[in-house]
Backbone and ligand atoms as CSV (ligand in chain L), in Angstrom:
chain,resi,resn,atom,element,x,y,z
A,1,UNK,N,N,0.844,-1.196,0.000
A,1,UNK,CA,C,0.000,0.000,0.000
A,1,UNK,C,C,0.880,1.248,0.000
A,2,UNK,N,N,1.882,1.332,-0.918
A,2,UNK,CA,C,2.652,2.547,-1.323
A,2,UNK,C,C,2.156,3.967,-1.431
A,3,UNK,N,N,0.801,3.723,-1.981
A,3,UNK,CA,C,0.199,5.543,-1.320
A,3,UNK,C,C,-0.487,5.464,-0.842
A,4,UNK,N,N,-0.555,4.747,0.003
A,4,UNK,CA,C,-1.695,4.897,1.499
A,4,UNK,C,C,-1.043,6.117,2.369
A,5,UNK,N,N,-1.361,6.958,2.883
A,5,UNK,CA,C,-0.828,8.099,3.697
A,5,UNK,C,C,-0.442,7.593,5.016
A,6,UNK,N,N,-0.814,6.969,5.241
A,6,UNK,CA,C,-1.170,6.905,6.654
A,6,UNK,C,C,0.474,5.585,6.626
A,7,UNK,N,N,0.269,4.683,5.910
A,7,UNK,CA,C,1.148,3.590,6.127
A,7,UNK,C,C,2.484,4.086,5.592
A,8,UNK,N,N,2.405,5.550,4.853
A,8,UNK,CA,C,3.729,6.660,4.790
A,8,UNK,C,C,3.692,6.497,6.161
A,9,UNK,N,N,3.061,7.564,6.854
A,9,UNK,CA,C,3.373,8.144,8.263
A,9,UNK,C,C,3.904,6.570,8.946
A,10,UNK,N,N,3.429,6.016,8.877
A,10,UNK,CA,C,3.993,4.320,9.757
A,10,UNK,C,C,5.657,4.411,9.934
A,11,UNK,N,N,5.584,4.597,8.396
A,11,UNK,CA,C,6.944,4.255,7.693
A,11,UNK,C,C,8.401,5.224,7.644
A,12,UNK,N,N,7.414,6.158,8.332
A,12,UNK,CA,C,8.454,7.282,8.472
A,12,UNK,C,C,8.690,8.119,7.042
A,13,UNK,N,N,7.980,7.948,6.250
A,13,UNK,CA,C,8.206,8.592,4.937
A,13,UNK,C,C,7.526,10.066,4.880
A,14,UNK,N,N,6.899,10.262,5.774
A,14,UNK,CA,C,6.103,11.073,5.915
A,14,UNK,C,C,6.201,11.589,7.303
A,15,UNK,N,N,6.657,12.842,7.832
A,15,UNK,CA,C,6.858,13.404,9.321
A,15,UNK,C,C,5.614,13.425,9.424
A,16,UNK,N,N,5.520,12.910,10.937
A,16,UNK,CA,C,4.715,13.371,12.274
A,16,UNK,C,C,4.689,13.047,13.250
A,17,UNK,N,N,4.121,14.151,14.289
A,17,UNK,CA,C,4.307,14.084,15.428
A,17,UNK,C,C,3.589,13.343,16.037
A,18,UNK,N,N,4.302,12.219,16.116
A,18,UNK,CA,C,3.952,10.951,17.372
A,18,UNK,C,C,3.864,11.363,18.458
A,19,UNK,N,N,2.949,10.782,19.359
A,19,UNK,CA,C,2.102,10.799,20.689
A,19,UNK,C,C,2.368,9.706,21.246
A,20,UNK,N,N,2.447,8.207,20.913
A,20,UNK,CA,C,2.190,6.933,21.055
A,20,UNK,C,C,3.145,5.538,20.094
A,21,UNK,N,N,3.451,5.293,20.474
A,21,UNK,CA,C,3.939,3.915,19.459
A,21,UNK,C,C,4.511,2.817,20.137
A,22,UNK,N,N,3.784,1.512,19.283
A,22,UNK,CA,C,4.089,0.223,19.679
A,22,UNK,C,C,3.920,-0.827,18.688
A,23,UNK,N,N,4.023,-2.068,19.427
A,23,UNK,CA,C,4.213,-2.857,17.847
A,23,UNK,C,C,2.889,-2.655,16.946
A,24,UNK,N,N,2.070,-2.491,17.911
A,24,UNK,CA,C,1.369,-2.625,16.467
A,24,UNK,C,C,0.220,-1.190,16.161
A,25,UNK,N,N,0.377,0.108,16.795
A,25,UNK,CA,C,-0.382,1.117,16.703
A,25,UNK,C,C,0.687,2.197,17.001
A,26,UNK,N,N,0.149,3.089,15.889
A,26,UNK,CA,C,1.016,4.128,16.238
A,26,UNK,C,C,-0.462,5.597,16.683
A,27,UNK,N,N,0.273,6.678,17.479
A,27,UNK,CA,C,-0.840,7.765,17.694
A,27,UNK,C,C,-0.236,9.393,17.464
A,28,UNK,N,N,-0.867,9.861,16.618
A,28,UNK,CA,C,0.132,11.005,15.918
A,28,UNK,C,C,-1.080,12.094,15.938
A,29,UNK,N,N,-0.377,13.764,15.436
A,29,UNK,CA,C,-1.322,14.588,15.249
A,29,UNK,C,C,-1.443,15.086,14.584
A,30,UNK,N,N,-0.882,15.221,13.241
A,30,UNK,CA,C,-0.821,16.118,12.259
A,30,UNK,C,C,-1.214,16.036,11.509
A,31,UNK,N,N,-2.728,15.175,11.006
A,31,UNK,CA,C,-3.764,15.184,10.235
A,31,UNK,C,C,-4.969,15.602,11.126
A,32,UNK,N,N,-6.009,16.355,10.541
A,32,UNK,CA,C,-7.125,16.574,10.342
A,32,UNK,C,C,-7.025,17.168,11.659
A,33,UNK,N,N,-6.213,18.414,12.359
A,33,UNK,CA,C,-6.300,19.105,13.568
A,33,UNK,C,C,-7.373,19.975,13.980
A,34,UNK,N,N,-8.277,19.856,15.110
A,34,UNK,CA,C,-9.476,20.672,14.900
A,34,UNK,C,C,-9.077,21.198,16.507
A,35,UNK,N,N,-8.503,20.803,17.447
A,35,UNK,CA,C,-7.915,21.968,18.626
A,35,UNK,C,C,-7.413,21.077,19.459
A,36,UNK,N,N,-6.410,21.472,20.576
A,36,UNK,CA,C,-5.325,20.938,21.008
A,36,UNK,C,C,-6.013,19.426,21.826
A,37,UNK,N,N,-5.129,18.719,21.382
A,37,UNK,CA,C,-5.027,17.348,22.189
A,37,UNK,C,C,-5.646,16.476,20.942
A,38,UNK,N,N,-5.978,16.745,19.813
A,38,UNK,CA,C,-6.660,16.246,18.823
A,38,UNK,C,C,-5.633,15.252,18.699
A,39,UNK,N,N,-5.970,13.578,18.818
A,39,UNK,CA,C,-4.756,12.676,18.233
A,39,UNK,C,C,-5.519,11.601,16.968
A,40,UNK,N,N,-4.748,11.077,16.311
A,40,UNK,CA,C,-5.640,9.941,15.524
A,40,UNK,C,C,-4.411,8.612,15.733
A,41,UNK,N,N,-5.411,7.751,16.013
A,41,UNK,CA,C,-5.040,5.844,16.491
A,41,UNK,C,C,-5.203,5.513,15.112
A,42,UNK,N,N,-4.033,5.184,14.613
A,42,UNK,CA,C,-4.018,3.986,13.495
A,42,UNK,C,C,-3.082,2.777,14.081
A,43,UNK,N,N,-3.627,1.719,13.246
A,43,UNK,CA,C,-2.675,0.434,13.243
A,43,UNK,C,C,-1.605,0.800,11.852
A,44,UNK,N,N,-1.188,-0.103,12.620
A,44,UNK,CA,C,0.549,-0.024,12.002
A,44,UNK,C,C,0.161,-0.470,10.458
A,45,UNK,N,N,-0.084,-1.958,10.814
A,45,UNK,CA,C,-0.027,-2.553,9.515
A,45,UNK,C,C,-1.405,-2.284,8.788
A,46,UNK,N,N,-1.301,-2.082,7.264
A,46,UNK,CA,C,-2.663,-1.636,6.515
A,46,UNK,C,C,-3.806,-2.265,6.472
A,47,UNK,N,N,-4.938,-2.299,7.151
A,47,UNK,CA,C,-6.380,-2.823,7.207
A,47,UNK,C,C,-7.309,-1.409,6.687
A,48,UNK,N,N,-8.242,-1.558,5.906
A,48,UNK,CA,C,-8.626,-0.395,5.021
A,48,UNK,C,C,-9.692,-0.184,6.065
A,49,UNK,N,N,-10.255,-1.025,6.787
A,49,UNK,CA,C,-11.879,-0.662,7.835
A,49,UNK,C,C,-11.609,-1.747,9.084
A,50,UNK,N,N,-12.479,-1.169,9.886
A,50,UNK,CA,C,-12.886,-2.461,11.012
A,50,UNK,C,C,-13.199,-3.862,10.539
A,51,UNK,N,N,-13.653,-4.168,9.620
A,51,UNK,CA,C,-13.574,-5.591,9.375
A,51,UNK,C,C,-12.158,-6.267,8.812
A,52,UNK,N,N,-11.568,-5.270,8.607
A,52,UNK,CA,C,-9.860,-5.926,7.906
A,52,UNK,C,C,-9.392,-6.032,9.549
A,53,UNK,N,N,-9.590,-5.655,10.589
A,53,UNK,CA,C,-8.370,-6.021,11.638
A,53,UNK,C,C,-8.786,-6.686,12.421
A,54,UNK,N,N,-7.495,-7.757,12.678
A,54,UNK,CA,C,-7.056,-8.880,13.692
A,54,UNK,C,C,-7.696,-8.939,14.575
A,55,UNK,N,N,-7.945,-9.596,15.622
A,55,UNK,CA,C,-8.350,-9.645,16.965
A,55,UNK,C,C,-6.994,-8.662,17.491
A,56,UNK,N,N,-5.579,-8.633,17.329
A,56,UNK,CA,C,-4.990,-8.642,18.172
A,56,UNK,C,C,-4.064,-7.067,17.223
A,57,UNK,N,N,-4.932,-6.583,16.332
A,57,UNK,CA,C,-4.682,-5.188,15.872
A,57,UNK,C,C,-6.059,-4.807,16.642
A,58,UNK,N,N,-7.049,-4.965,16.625
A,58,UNK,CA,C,-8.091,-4.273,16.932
A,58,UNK,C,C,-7.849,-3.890,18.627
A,59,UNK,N,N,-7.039,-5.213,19.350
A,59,UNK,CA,C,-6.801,-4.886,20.562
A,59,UNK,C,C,-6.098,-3.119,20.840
A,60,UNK,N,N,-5.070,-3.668,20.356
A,60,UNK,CA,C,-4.287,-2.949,20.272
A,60,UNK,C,C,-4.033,-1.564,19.853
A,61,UNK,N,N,-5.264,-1.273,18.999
A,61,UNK,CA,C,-5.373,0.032,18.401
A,61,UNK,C,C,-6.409,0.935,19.330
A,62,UNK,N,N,-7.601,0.137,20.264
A,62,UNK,CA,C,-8.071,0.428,21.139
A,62,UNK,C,C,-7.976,0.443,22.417
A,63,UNK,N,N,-6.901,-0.289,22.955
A,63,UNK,CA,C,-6.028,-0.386,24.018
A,63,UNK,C,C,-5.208,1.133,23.916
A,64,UNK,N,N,-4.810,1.530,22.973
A,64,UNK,CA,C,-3.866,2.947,22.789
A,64,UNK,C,C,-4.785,4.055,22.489
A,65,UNK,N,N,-5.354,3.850,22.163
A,65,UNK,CA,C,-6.969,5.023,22.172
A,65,UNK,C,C,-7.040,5.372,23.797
A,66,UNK,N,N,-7.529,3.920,24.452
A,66,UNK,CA,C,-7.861,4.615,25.945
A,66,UNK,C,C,-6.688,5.335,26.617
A,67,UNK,N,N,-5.384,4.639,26.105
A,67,UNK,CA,C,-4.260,4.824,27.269
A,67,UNK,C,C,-3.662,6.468,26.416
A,68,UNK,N,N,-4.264,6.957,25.622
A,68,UNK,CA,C,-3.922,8.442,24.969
A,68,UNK,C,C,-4.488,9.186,25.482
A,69,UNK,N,N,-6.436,8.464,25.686
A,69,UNK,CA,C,-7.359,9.430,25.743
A,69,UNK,C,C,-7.011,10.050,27.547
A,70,UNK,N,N,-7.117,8.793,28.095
A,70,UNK,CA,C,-6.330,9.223,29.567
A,70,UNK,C,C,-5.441,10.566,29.399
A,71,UNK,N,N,-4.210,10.069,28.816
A,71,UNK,CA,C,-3.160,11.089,28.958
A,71,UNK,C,C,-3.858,12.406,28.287
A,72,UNK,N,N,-4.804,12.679,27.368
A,72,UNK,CA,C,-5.210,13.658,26.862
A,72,UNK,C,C,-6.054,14.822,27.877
A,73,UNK,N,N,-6.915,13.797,28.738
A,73,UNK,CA,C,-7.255,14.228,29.571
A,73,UNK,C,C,-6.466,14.712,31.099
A,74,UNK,N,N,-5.509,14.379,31.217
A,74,UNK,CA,C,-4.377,14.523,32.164
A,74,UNK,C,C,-3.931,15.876,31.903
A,75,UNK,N,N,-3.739,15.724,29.879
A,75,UNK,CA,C,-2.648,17.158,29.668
A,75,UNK,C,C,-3.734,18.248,29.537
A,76,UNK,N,N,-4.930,18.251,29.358
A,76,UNK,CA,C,-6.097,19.474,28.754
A,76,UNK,C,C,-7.189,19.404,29.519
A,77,UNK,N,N,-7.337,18.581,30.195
A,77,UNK,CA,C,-8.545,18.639,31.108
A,77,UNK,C,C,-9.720,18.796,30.158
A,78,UNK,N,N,-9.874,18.580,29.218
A,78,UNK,CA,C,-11.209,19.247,28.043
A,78,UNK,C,C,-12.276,19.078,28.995
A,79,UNK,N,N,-13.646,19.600,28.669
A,79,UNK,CA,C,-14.531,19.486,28.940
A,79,UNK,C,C,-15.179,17.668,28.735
A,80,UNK,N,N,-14.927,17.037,27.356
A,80,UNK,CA,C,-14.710,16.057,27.170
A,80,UNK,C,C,-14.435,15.579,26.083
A,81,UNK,N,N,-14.325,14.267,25.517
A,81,UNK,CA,C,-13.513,13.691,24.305
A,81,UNK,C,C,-14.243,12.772,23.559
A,82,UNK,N,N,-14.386,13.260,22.445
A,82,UNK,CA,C,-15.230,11.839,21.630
A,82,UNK,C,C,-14.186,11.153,20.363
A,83,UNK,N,N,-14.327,10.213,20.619
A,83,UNK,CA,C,-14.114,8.813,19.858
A,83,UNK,C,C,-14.745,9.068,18.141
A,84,UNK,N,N,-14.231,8.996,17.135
A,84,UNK,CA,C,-14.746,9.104,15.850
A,84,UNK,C,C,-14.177,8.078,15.055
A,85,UNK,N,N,-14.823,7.322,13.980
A,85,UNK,CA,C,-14.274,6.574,13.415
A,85,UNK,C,C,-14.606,6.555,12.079
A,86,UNK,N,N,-13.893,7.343,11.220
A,86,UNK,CA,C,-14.429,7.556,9.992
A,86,UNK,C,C,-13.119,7.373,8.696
A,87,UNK,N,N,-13.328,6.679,8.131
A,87,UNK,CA,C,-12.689,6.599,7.059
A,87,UNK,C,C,-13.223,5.795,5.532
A,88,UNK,N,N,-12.582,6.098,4.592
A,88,UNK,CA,C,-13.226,5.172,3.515
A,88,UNK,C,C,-14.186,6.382,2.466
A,89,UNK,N,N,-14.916,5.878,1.514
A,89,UNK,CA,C,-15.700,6.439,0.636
A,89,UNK,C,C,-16.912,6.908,1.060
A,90,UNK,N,N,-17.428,5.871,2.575
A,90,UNK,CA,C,-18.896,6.218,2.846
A,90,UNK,C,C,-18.575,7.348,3.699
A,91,UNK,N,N,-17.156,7.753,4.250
A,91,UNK,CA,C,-16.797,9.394,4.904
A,91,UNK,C,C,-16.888,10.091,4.231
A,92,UNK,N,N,-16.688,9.821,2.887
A,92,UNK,CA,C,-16.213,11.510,1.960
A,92,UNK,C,C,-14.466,11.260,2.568
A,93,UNK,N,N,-14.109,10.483,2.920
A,93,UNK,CA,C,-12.613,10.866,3.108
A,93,UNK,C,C,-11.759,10.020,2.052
A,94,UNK,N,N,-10.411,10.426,1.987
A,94,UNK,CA,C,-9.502,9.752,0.981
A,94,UNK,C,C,-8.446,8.834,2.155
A,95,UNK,N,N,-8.798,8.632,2.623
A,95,UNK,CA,C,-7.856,8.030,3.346
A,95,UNK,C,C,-8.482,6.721,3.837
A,96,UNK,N,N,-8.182,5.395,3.462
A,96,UNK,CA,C,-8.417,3.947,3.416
A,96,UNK,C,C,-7.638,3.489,4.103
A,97,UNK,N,N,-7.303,3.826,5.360
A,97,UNK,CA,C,-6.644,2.734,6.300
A,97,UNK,C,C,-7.316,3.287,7.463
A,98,UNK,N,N,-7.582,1.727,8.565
A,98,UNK,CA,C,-8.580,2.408,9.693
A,98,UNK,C,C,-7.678,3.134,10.876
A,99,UNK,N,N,-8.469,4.418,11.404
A,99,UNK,CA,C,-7.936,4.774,12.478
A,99,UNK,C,C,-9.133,5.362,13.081
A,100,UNK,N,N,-8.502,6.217,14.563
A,100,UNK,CA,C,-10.173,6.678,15.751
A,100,UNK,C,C,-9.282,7.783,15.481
A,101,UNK,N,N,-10.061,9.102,15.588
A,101,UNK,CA,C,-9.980,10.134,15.844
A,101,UNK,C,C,-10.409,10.613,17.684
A,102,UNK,N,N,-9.641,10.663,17.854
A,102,UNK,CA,C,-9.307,11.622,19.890
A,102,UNK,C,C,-9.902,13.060,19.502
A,103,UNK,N,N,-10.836,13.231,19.648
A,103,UNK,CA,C,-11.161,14.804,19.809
A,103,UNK,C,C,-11.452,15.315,20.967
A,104,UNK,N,N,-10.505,15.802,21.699
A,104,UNK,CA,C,-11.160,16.744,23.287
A,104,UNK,C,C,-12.182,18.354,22.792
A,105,UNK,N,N,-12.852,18.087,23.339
A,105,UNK,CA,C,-14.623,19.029,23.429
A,105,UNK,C,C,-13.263,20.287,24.384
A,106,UNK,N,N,-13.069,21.402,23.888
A,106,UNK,CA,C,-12.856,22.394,25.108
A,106,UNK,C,C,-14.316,23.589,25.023
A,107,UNK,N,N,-14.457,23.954,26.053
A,107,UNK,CA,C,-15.731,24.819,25.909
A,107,UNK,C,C,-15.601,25.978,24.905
A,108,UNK,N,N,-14.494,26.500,24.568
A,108,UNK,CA,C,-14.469,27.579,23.215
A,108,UNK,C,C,-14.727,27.117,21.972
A,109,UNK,N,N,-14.714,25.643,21.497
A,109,UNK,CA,C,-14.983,25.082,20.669
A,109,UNK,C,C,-16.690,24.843,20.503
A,110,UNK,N,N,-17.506,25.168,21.490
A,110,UNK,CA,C,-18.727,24.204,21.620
A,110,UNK,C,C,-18.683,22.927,20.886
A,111,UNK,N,N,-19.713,22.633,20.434
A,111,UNK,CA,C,-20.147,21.056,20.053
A,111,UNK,C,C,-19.869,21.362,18.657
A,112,UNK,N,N,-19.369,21.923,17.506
A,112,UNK,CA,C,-19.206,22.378,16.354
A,112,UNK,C,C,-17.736,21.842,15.893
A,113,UNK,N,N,-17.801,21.218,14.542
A,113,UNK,CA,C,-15.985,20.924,13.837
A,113,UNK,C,C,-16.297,21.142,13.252
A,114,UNK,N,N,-15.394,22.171,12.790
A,114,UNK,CA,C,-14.746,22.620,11.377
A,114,UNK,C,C,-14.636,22.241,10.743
A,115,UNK,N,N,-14.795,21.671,9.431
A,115,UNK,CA,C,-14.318,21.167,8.290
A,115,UNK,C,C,-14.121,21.299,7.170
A,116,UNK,N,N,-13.086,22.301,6.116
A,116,UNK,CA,C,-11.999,21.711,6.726
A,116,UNK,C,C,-11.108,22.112,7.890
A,117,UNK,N,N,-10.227,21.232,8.816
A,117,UNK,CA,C,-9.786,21.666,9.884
A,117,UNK,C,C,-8.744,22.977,9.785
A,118,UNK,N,N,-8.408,23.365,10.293
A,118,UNK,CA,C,-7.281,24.560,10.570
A,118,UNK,C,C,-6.323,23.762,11.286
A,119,UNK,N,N,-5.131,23.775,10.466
A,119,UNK,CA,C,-3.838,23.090,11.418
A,119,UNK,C,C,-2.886,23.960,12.199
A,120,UNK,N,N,-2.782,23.492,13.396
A,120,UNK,CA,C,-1.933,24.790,14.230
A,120,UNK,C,C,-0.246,24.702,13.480
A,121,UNK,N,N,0.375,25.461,13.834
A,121,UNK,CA,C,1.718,25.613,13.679
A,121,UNK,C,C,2.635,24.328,13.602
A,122,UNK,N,N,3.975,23.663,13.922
A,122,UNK,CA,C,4.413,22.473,14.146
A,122,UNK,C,C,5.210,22.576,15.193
A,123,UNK,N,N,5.189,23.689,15.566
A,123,UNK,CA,C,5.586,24.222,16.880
A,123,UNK,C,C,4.472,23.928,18.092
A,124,UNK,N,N,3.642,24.402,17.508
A,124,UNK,CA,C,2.370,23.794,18.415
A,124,UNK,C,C,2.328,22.507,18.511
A,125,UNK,N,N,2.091,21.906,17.212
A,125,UNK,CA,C,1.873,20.143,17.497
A,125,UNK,C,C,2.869,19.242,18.629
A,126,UNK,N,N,4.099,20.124,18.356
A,126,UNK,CA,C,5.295,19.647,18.917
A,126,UNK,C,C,4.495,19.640,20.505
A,127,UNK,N,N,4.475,20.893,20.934
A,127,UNK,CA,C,4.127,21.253,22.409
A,127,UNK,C,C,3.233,20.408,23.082
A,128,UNK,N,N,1.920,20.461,21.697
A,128,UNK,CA,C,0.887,19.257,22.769
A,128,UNK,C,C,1.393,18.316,22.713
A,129,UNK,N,N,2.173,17.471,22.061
A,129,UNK,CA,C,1.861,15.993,22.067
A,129,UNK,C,C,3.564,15.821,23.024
A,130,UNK,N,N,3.749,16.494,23.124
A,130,UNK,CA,C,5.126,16.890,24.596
A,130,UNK,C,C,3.978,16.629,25.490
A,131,UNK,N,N,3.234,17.585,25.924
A,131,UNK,CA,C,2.461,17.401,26.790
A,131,UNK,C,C,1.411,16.559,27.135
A,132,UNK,N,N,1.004,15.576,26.389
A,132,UNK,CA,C,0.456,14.209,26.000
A,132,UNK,C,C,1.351,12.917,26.558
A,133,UNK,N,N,2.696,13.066,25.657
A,133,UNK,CA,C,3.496,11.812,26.264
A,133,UNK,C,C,4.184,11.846,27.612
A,134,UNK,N,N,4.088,12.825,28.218
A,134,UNK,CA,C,4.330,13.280,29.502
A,134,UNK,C,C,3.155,12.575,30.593
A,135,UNK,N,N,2.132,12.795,30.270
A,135,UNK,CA,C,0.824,11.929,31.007
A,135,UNK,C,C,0.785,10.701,30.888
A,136,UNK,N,N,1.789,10.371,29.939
A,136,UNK,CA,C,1.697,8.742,28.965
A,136,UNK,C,C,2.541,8.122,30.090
A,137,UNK,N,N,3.405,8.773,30.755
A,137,UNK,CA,C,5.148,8.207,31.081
A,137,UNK,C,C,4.339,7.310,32.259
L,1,ZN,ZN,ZN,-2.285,2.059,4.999
């Protein structure tokens, strides 16, 4: 899956700022940023939806969801965080490999996303997800 984006970012072919990584999920931020603590859970290896993954990718990709969303909540306190899972043709998105979107709710945001998102600086990304793997330790 040579232009899959996402299995770039895996691969290191593609910078970003990691939050999370293990054998088999990585948790990064520099797609689809809608306000701080925003992370997205992909598996490592390429499964295009929830029915392509393993028992023991699916663990694993949701096992690092909770243990982010924790730390997300540690570093931002948001008001709160929802879970999204959208990818594929029936999203409107171009991107065919599965991952969850981490969105922390802060009250200046209300209940409203942007789309398309506004990406902060990489200076910024840097800072939160400093302050993310810090809650992680
Ligand atoms: Zn992929």
């Amino acid at each position: 899956m040579a232009e899959c984006v996402f299995c770039k970012i895996v691969a290191g072919q593609i910078p970003a700022t990691v939050v999370h990584e293990d054998a088999q999920a990585m948790a990064f931020m520099d797609i689809g940023q809608v306000n701080p603590g925003h992370v997205l859970v992909a598996a490592k290896a390429h499964a295009e939806n929830i029915y392509a993954l393993d028992d023991d990718q699916a663990a694993a990709v949701f096992r690092a969801a909770a243990r982010v969303a924790r730390a997300i909540r540690a570093a931002f306190s948001p008001e709160g965080l929802s879970v999204y899972q959208a990818n594929g043709r029936s999203a409107g998105q171009t991107v065919f490999h599965f991952h969850l979107h981490l969105v922390p709710r802060h009250p200046e945001d209300g209940m409203s996303l942007a789309w398309p998102v506004k990406n902060p600086p990489r200076e910024k990304l840097e800072e939160y997800a400093a302050r993310i793997r810090r809650k992680l330790a």
